[in-house]
Backbone as a ProteinNet text record, in pm:
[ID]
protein_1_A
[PRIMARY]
XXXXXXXXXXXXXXXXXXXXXXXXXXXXXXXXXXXXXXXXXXXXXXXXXXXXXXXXXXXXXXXXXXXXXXXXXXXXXXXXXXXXXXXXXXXXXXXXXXXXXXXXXXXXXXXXXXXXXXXXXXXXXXXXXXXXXXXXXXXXXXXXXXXXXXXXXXXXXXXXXXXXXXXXXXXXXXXXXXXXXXXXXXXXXXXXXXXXXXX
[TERTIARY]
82.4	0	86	203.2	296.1	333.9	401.9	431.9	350	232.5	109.1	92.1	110.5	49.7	180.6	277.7	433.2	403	342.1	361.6	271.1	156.8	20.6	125	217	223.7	333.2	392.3	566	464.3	354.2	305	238.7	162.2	139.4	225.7	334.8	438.1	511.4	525.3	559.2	461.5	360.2	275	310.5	276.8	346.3	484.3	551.1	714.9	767.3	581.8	567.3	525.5	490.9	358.5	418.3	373.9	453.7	426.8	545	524.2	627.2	525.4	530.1	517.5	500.7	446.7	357.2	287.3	104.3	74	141.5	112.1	115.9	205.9	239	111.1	137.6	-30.2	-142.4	-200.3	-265.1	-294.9	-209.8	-176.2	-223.2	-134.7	-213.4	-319.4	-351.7	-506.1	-572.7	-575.9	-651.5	-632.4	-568.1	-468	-538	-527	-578.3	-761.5	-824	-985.9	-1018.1	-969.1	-1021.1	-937.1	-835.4	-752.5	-742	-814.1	-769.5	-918	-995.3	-1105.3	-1233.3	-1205.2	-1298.1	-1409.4	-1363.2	-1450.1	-1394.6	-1465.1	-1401.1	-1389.2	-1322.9	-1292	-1416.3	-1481.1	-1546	-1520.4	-1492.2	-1525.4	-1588.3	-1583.8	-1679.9	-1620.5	-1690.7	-1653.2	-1738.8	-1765.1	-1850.4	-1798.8	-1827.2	-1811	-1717.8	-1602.8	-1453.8	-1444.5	-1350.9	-1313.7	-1395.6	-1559.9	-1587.3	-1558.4	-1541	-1530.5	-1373.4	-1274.7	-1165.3	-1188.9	-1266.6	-1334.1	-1361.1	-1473.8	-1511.1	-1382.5	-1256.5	-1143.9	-1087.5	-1026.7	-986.6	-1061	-1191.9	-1249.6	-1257.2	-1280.6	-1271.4	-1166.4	-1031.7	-915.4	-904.7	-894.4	-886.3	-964.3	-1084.5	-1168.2	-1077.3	-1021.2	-959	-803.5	-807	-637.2	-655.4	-742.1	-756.8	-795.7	-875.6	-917.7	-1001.3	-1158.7	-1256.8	-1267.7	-1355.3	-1392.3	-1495.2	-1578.6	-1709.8	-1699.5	-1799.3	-1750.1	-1950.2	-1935	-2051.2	-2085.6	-2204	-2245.2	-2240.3	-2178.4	-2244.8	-2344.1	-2425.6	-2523.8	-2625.4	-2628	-2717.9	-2725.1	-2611.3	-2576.2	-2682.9	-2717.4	-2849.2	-2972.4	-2969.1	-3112.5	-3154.9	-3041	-3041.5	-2914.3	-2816.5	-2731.8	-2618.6	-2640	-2553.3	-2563.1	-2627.6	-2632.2	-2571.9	-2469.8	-2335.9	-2243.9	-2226.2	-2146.6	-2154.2	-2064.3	-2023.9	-1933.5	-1942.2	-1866.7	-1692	-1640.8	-1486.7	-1495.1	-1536.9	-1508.9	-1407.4	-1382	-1252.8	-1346.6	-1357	-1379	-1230.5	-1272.8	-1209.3	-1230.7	-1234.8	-1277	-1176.6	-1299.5	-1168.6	-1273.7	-1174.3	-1211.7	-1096.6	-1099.2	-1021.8	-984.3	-1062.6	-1090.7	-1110.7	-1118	-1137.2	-1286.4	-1324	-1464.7	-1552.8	-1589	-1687.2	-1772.4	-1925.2	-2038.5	-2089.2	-2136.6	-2176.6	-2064.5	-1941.7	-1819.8	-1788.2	-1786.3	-1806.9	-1919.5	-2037.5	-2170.4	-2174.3	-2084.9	-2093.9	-1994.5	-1899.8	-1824.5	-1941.4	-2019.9	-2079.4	-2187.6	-2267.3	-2337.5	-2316.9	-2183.2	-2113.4	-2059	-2046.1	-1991.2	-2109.4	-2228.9	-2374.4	-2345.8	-2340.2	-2325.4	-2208.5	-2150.2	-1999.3	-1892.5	-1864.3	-1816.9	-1612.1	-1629.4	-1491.2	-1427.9	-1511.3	-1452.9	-1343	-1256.8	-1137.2	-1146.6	-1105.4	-1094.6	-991.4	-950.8	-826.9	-870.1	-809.4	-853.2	-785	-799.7	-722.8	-779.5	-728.1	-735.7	-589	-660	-578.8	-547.9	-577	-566.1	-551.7	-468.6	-446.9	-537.5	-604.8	-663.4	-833.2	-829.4	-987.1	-1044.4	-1141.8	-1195	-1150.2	-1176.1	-1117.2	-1017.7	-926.3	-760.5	-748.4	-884.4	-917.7	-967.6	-1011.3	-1108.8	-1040.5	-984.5	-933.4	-838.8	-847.9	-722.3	-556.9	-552.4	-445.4	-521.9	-422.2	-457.1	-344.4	-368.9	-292.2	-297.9	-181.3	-192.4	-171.5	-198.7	-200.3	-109.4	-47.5	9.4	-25.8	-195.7	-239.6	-226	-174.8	-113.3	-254.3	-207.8	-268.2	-307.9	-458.1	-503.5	-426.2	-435.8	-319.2	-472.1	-649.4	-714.3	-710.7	-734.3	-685.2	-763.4	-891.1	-941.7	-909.1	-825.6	-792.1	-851.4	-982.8	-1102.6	-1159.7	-1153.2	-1220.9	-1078.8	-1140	-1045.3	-934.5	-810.5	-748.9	-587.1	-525.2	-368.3	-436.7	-531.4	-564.6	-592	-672.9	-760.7	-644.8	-522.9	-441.4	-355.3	-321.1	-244.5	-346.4	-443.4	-532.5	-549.6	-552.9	-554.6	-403.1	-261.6	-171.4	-160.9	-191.3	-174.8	-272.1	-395.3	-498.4	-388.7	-344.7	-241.5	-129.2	-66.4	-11.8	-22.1	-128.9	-207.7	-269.5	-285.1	-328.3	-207.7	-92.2	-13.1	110.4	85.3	152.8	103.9	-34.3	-159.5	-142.1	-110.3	-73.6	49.3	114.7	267.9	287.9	175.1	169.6	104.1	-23.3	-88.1	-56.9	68.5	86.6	15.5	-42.5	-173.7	-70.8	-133.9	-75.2	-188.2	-82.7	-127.7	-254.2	-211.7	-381.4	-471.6	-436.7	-561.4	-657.2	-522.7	-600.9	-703.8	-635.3	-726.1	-869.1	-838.7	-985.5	-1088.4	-1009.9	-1170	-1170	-1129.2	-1057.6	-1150.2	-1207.5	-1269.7	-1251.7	-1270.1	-1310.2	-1229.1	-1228.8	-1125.3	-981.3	-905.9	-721.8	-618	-726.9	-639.5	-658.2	-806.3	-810.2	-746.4	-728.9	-640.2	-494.4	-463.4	-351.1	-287.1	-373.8	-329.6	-308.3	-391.9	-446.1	-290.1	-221.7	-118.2	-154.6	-301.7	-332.8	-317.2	-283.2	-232.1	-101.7
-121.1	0	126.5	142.6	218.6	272.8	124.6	182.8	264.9	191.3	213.6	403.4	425.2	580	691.9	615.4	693.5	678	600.5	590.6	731.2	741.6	849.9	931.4	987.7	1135.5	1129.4	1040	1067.1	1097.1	1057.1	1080.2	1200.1	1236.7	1405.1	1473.1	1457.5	1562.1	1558.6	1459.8	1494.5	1530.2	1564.3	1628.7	1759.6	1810.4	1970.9	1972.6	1906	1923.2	1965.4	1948.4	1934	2041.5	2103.3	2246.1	2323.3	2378.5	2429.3	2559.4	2649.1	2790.9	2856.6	2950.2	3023.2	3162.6	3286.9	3432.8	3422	3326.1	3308.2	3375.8	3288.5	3357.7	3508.6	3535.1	3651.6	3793.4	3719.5	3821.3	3778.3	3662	3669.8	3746.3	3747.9	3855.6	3974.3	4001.8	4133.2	4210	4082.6	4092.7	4148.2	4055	4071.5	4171.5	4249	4332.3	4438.4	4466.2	4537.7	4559.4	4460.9	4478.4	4490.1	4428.7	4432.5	4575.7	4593.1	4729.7	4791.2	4833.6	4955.3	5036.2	4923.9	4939.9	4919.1	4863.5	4830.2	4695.6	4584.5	4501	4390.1	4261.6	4168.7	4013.1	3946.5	3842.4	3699.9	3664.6	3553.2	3455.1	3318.3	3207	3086.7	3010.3	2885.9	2779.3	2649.6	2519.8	2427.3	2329.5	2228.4	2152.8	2071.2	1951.6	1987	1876.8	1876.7	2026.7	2047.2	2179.4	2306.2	2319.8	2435.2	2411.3	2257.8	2281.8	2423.6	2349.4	2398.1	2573.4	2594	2717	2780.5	2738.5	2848.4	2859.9	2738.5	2770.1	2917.8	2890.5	3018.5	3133.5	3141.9	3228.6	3319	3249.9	3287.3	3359.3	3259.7	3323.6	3468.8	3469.3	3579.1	3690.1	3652.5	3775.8	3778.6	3723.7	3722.9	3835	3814.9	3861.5	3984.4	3998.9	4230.3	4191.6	4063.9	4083.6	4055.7	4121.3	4076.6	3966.6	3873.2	3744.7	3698.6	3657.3	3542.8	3400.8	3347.4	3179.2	3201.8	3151	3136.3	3018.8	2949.1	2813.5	2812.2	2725	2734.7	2738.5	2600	2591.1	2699.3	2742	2846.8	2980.2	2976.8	3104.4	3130	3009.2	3028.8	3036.5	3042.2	3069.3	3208.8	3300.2	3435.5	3479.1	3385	3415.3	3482.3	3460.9	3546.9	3726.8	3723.6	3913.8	3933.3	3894.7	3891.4	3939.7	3916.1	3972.7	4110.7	4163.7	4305.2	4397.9	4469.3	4525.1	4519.4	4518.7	4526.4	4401.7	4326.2	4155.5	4131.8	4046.9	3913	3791.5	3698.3	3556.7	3491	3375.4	3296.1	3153.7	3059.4	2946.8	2828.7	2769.7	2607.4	2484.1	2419.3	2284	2191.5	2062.6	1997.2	1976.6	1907.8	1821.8	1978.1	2101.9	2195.8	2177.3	2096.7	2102.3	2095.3	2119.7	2073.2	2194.2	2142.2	2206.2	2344	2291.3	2414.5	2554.9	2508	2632.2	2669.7	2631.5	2652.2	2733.3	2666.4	2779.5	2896.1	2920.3	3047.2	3118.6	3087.1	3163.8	3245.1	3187.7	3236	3303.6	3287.7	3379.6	3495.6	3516.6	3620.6	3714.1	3639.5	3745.3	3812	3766.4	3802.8	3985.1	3956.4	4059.3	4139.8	4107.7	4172.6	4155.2	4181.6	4111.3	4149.1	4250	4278	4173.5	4156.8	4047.8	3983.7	3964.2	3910.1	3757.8	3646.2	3529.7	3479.1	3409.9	3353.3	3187.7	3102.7	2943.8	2870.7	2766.4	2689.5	2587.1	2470.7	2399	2277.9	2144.6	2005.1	1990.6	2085.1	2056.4	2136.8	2186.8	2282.7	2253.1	2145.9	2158.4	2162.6	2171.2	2207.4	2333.7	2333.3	2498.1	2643.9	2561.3	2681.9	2751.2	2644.2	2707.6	2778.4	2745.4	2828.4	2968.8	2975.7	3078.9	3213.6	3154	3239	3316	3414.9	3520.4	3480.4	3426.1	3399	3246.1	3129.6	2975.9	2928.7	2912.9	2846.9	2699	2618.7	2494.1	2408	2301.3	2209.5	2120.5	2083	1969.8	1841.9	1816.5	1706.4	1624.5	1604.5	1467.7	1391.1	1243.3	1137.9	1148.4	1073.1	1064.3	996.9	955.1	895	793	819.3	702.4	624.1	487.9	365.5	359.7	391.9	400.9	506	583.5	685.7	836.6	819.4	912.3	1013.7	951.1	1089.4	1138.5	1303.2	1401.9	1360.9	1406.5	1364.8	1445.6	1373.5	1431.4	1601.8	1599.8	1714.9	1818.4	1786.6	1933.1	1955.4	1904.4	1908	2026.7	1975	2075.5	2218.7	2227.9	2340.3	2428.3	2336.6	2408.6	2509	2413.5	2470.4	2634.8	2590.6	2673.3	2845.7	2773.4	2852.3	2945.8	2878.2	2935.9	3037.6	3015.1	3076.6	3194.5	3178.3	3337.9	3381.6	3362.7	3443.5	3502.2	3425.9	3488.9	3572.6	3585.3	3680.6	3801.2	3774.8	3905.4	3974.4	3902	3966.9	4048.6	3985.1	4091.1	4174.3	4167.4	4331.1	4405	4392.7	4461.6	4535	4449.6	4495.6	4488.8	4367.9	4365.5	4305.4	4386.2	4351.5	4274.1	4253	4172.2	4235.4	4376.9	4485.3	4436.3	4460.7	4444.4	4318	4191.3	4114.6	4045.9	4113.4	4137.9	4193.5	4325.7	4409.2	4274.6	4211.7	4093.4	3962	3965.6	3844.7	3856.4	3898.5	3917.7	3853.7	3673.8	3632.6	3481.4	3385.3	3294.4	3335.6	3200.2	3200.6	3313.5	3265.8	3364	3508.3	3529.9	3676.9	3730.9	3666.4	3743.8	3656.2	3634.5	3603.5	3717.9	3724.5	3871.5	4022.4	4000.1	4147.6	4113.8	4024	4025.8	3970.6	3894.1	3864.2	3722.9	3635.2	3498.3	3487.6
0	0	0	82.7	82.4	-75.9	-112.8	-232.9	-362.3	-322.3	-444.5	-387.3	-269.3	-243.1	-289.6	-286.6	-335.7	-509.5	-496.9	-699	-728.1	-650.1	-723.6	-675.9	-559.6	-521.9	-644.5	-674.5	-771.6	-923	-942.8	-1080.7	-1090.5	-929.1	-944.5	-931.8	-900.6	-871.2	-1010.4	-1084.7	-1201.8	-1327	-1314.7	-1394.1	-1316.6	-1204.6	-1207.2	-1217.3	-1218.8	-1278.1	-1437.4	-1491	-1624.3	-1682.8	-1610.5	-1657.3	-1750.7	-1832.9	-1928.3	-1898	-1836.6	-1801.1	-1907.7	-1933.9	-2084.3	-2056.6	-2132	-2097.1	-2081.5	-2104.5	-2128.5	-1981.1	-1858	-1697.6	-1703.6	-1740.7	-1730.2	-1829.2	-1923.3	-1975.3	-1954.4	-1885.8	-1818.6	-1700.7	-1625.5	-1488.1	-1546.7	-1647.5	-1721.7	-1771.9	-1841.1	-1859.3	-1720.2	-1642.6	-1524.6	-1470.8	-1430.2	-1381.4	-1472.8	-1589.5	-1683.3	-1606.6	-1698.2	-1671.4	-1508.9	-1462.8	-1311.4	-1229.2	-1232.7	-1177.4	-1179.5	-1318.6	-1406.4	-1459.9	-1485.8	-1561.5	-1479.8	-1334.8	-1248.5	-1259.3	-1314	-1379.7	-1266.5	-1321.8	-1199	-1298.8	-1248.6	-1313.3	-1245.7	-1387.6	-1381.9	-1434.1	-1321.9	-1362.4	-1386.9	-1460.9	-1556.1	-1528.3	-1462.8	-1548.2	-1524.8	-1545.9	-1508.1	-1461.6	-1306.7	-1258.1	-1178.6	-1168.2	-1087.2	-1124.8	-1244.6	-1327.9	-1258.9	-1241.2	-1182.6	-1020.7	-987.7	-840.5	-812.2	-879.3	-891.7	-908.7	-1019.7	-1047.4	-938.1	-839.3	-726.2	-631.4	-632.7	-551.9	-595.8	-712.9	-742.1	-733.5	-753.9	-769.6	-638.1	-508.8	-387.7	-354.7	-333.2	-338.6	-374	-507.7	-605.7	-492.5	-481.3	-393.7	-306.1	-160.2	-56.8	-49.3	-196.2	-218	-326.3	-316.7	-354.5	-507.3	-562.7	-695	-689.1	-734.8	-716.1	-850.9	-795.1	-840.5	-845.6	-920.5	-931.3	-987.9	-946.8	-1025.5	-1082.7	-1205.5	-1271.7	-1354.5	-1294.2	-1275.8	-1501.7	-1582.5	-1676.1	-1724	-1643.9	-1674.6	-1623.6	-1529.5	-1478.2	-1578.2	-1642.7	-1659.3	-1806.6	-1848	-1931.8	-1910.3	-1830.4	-1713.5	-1615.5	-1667.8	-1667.1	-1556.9	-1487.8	-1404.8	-1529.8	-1633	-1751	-1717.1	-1632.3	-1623	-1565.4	-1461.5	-1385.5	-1467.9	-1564.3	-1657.2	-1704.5	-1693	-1716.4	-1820.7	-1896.5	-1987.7	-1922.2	-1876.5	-1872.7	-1743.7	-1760.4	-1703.1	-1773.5	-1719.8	-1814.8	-1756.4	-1884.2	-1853.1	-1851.6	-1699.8	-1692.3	-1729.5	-1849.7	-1826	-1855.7	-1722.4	-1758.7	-1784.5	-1879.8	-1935	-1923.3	-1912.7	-1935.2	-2093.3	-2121.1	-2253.1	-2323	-2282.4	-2389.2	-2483.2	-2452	-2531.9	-2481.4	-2357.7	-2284.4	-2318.5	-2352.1	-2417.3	-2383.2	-2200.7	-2124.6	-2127.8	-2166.1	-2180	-2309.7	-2397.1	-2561.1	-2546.5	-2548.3	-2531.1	-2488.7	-2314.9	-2234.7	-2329.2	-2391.3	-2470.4	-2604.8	-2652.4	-2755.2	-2683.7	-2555.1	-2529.4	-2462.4	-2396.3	-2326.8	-2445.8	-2566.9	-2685.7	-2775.6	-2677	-2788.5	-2699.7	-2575.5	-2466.4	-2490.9	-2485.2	-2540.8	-2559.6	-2742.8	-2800.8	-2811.5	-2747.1	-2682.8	-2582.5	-2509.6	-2374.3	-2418.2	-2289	-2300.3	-2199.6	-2243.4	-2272.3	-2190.9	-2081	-2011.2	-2052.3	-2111	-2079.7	-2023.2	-1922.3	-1894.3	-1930.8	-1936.6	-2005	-2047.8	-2067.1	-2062.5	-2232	-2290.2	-2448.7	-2562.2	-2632.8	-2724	-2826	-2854.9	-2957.6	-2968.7	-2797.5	-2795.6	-2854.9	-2851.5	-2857.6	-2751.4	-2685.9	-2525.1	-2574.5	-2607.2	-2668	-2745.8	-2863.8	-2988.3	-2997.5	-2901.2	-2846.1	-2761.9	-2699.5	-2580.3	-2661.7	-2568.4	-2538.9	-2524.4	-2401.6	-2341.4	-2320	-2332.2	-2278	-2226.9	-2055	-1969.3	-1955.7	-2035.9	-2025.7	-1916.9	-1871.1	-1801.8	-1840.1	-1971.6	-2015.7	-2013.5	-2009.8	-2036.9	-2033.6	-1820.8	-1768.2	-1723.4	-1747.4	-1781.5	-1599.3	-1631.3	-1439.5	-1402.5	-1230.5	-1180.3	-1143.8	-1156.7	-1158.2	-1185.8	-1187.6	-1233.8	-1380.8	-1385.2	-1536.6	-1629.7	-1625.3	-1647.4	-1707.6	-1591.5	-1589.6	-1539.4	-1434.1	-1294.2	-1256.2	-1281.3	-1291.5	-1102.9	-1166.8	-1054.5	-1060.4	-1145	-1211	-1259.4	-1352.3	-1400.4	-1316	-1207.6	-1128.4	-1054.1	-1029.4	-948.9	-1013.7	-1139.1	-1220.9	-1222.6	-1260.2	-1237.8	-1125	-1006.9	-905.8	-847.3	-919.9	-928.3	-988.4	-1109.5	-1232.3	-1147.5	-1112.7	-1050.7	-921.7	-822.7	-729.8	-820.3	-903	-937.7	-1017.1	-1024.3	-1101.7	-951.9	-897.9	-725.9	-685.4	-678.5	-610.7	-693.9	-844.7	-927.7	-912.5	-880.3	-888.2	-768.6	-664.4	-513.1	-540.6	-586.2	-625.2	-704.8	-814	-930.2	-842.4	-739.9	-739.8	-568.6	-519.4	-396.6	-298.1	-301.9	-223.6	-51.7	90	204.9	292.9	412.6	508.1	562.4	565.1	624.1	511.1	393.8	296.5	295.8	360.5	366.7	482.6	615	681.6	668.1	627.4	612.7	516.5	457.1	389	462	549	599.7	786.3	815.3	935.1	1046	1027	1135.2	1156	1188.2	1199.4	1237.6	1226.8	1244.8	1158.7	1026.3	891.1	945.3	993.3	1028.5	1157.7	1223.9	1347.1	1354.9	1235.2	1230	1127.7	1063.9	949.9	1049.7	1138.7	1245.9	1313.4	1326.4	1417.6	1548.2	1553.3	1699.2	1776.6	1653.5	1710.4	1644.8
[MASK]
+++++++++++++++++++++++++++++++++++++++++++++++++++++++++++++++++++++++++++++++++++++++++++++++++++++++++++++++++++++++++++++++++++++++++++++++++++++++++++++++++++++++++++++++++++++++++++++++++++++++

Protein backbone atom coordinates (compact mmCIF):
# COMPACT_ATOMS: atom_id res chain seq x y z
CA UNK A 1 0.00 0.00 0.00
CA UNK A 2 2.96 2.19 0.82
CA UNK A 3 4.32 1.83 -2.33
CA UNK A 4 1.09 2.14 -4.44
CA UNK A 5 0.50 5.80 -2.43
CA UNK A 6 4.33 6.93 -3.36
CA UNK A 7 3.62 5.91 -6.99
CA UNK A 8 0.21 8.50 -7.24
CA UNK A 9 2.24 11.35 -5.22
CA UNK A 10 5.66 10.67 -7.72
CA UNK A 11 3.05 10.80 -10.81
CA UNK A 12 1.39 14.05 -9.45
CA UNK A 13 4.38 15.62 -8.71
CA UNK A 14 5.59 14.94 -12.02
CA UNK A 15 2.75 16.29 -13.94
CA UNK A 16 3.46 19.71 -12.07
CA UNK A 17 7.15 19.23 -12.78
CA UNK A 18 5.67 19.34 -16.24
CA UNK A 19 3.59 22.46 -16.57
CA UNK A 20 4.54 24.29 -19.28
CA UNK A 21 5.24 27.91 -18.01
CA UNK A 22 5.30 30.23 -20.84
CA UNK A 23 4.47 34.33 -20.97
CA UNK A 24 1.04 33.08 -21.29
CA UNK A 25 1.12 33.58 -16.98
CA UNK A 26 2.39 36.52 -17.30
CA UNK A 27 -0.30 38.21 -19.75
CA UNK A 28 -2.65 36.70 -18.19
CA UNK A 29 -1.76 38.56 -14.88
CA UNK A 30 -2.13 41.33 -17.22
CA UNK A 31 -5.06 40.93 -18.59
CA UNK A 32 -6.51 40.71 -15.25
CA UNK A 33 -4.68 43.32 -13.81
CA UNK A 34 -5.78 45.38 -16.83
CA UNK A 35 -9.86 44.78 -16.71
CA UNK A 36 -10.21 44.32 -13.11
CA UNK A 37 -7.52 47.30 -11.77
CA UNK A 38 -7.70 49.55 -14.06
CA UNK A 39 -11.05 49.40 -15.62
CA UNK A 40 -12.98 48.30 -12.49
CA UNK A 41 -14.50 45.01 -13.80
CA UNK A 42 -14.01 41.69 -11.99
CA UNK A 43 -12.92 38.42 -13.13
CA UNK A 44 -15.46 35.53 -13.82
CA UNK A 45 -15.25 32.07 -13.62
CA UNK A 46 -16.80 28.86 -15.56
CA UNK A 47 -16.53 25.20 -15.48
CA UNK A 48 -18.50 22.28 -15.08
CA UNK A 49 -18.11 19.52 -12.58
CA UNK A 50 -14.54 18.77 -10.87
CA UNK A 51 -13.14 21.79 -13.28
CA UNK A 52 -15.87 24.35 -11.83
CA UNK A 53 -15.30 22.82 -8.40
CA UNK A 54 -11.65 23.98 -8.92
CA UNK A 55 -13.34 27.17 -10.47
CA UNK A 56 -15.11 28.48 -7.26
CA UNK A 57 -11.44 27.70 -5.52
CA UNK A 58 -9.87 30.18 -7.42
CA UNK A 59 -12.50 32.29 -7.70
CA UNK A 60 -12.71 32.87 -3.88
CA UNK A 61 -9.15 33.24 -3.39
CA UNK A 62 -8.86 35.79 -6.06
CA UNK A 63 -11.68 37.76 -3.94
CA UNK A 64 -9.59 37.23 -0.57
CA UNK A 65 -6.37 38.61 -2.18
CA UNK A 66 -7.57 42.30 -3.54
CA UNK A 67 -9.18 40.84 -6.95
CA UNK A 68 -12.57 40.77 -7.16
CA UNK A 69 -13.92 37.45 -8.40
CA UNK A 70 -17.10 35.43 -9.31
CA UNK A 71 -17.50 31.79 -10.25
CA UNK A 72 -20.51 31.36 -12.72
CA UNK A 73 -22.45 28.13 -12.76
CA UNK A 74 -22.45 27.35 -16.76
CA UNK A 75 -25.24 25.91 -16.75
CA UNK A 76 -27.18 28.47 -14.78
CA UNK A 77 -25.76 31.04 -16.59
CA UNK A 78 -28.49 30.29 -19.32
CA UNK A 79 -31.12 30.69 -17.14
CA UNK A 80 -30.42 34.35 -16.67
CA UNK A 81 -27.32 34.15 -14.05
CA UNK A 82 -25.53 35.47 -17.51
CA UNK A 83 -26.32 39.14 -16.23
CA UNK A 84 -23.36 38.91 -13.86
CA UNK A 85 -21.47 39.73 -16.57
CA UNK A 86 -20.24 43.05 -17.16
CA UNK A 87 -18.67 45.25 -19.88
CA UNK A 88 -14.87 45.26 -18.73
CA UNK A 89 -15.09 41.55 -17.03
CA UNK A 90 -12.53 39.13 -18.15
CA UNK A 91 -13.79 35.57 -18.53
CA UNK A 92 -12.09 32.96 -16.92
CA UNK A 93 -12.77 29.47 -18.26
CA UNK A 94 -11.69 26.07 -17.59
CA UNK A 95 -12.12 22.84 -19.35
CA UNK A 96 -10.22 19.97 -19.35
CA UNK A 97 -10.91 18.22 -22.53
CA UNK A 98 -11.37 21.96 -23.89
CA UNK A 99 -14.65 21.02 -25.32
CA UNK A 100 -16.87 20.73 -22.84
CA UNK A 101 -20.39 22.06 -24.17
CA UNK A 102 -21.77 24.15 -21.25
CA UNK A 103 -18.20 26.32 -21.80
CA UNK A 104 -18.07 26.52 -25.61
CA UNK A 105 -21.70 27.80 -25.31
CA UNK A 106 -20.94 30.47 -22.35
CA UNK A 107 -18.24 31.64 -24.70
CA UNK A 108 -20.79 32.36 -27.55
CA UNK A 109 -23.38 33.80 -25.29
CA UNK A 110 -21.13 36.21 -23.27
CA UNK A 111 -19.91 37.45 -26.86
CA UNK A 112 -23.74 38.03 -27.89
CA UNK A 113 -23.25 40.59 -24.66
CA UNK A 114 -19.99 41.73 -25.41
CA UNK A 115 -18.17 41.11 -28.01
CA UNK A 116 -14.91 42.78 -26.83
CA UNK A 117 -14.53 40.48 -23.74
CA UNK A 118 -11.37 39.10 -23.00
CA UNK A 119 -10.95 35.30 -22.72
CA UNK A 120 -8.27 33.53 -20.11
CA UNK A 121 -8.53 29.44 -20.80
CA UNK A 122 -7.23 26.90 -18.94
CA UNK A 123 -7.36 23.99 -20.05
CA UNK A 124 -5.79 20.05 -20.63
CA UNK A 125 -5.66 20.56 -24.49
CA UNK A 126 -4.47 22.83 -27.24
CA UNK A 127 -6.63 21.58 -29.58
CA UNK A 128 -9.87 22.07 -27.96
CA UNK A 129 -11.95 24.98 -28.58
CA UNK A 130 -11.17 26.82 -25.25
CA UNK A 131 -7.60 27.08 -26.68
CA UNK A 132 -9.18 28.28 -29.88
CA UNK A 133 -11.09 30.79 -28.46
CA UNK A 134 -9.33 32.39 -25.80
CA UNK A 135 -7.22 35.20 -25.39
CA UNK A 136 -4.45 33.99 -23.41
CA UNK A 137 -4.57 29.76 -22.78
CA UNK A 138 -2.92 28.47 -19.69
CA UNK A 139 -1.92 24.94 -20.26
CA UNK A 140 -2.00 22.09 -18.02
CA UNK A 141 0.09 19.70 -20.16
CA UNK A 142 -2.40 17.06 -20.37
CA UNK A 143 -1.13 14.68 -17.68
CA UNK A 144 -2.68 11.38 -17.82
CA UNK A 145 -5.03 10.64 -14.40
CA UNK A 146 -3.19 8.95 -11.80
CA UNK A 147 -7.14 7.02 -11.58
CA UNK A 148 -6.85 3.66 -12.34
CA UNK A 149 -9.42 4.01 -15.37
CA UNK A 150 -7.92 6.86 -16.47
CA UNK A 151 -11.03 9.12 -15.90
CA UNK A 152 -12.21 10.89 -12.94
CA UNK A 153 -10.45 14.02 -12.92
CA UNK A 154 -7.49 13.65 -10.55
CA UNK A 155 -3.68 14.31 -12.11
CA UNK A 156 -5.65 17.15 -14.00
CA UNK A 157 -7.61 19.33 -11.28
CA UNK A 158 -4.41 19.08 -9.49
CA UNK A 159 -2.45 20.76 -12.21
CA UNK A 160 -5.33 23.40 -12.38
CA UNK A 161 -5.55 24.09 -9.06
CA UNK A 162 -1.71 24.70 -9.28
CA UNK A 163 -1.75 26.73 -12.32
CA UNK A 164 -4.98 28.52 -10.51
CA UNK A 165 -2.42 29.36 -7.30
CA UNK A 166 -0.12 30.77 -9.38
CA UNK A 167 -2.08 33.38 -11.02
CA UNK A 168 -3.28 34.44 -7.26
CA UNK A 169 -0.13 34.89 -6.11
CA UNK A 170 1.53 36.81 -9.28
CA UNK A 171 -1.59 39.05 -8.88
CA UNK A 172 -0.74 39.67 -5.13
CA UNK A 173 2.68 40.91 -6.25
CA UNK A 174 1.70 43.31 -9.30
CA UNK A 175 -0.88 44.62 -7.40
CA UNK A 176 0.87 44.96 -3.97
CA UNK A 177 -1.74 43.66 -2.24
CA UNK A 178 -0.75 43.51 2.05
CA UNK A 179 -1.28 41.72 5.08
CA UNK A 180 -3.81 44.85 6.24
CA UNK A 181 -5.61 44.44 2.97
CA UNK A 182 -6.01 41.15 3.67
CA UNK A 183 -7.26 41.38 6.82
CA UNK A 184 -9.85 44.09 6.13
CA UNK A 185 -11.70 40.93 3.89
CA UNK A 186 -10.58 38.45 6.00
CA UNK A 187 -12.70 39.18 9.35
CA UNK A 188 -13.10 36.33 11.35
CA UNK A 189 -11.25 32.94 11.99
CA UNK A 190 -7.22 32.01 12.45
CA UNK A 191 -6.39 33.64 8.91
CA UNK A 192 -8.10 36.77 10.28
CA UNK A 193 -6.40 37.44 13.47
CA UNK A 194 -3.51 36.04 12.30
CA UNK A 195 -3.30 38.72 9.50
CA UNK A 196 -4.46 41.48 12.46
CA UNK A 197 -1.18 40.26 14.18
CA UNK A 198 -3.33 38.64 16.99
CA UNK A 199 -2.32 34.98 17.10
Amino acid sequence: MKDAIQEIINQEVKALQNLVVNENFEQAVALIEEQVHQKGGKVVISGMGKAGQIGVNIATTLASTGTPAVFLHPSESQHGDLGIVQKNDILFLISNSGKTREIVELEVLVKRLFPEIKIIGLTGSMEGDLAQFSDVTLYTGGPAEVCPLGLAPTTSTTAMTVIGDIIIVLLMKKIGFTKEQYALRHHSGYLGSKARGES
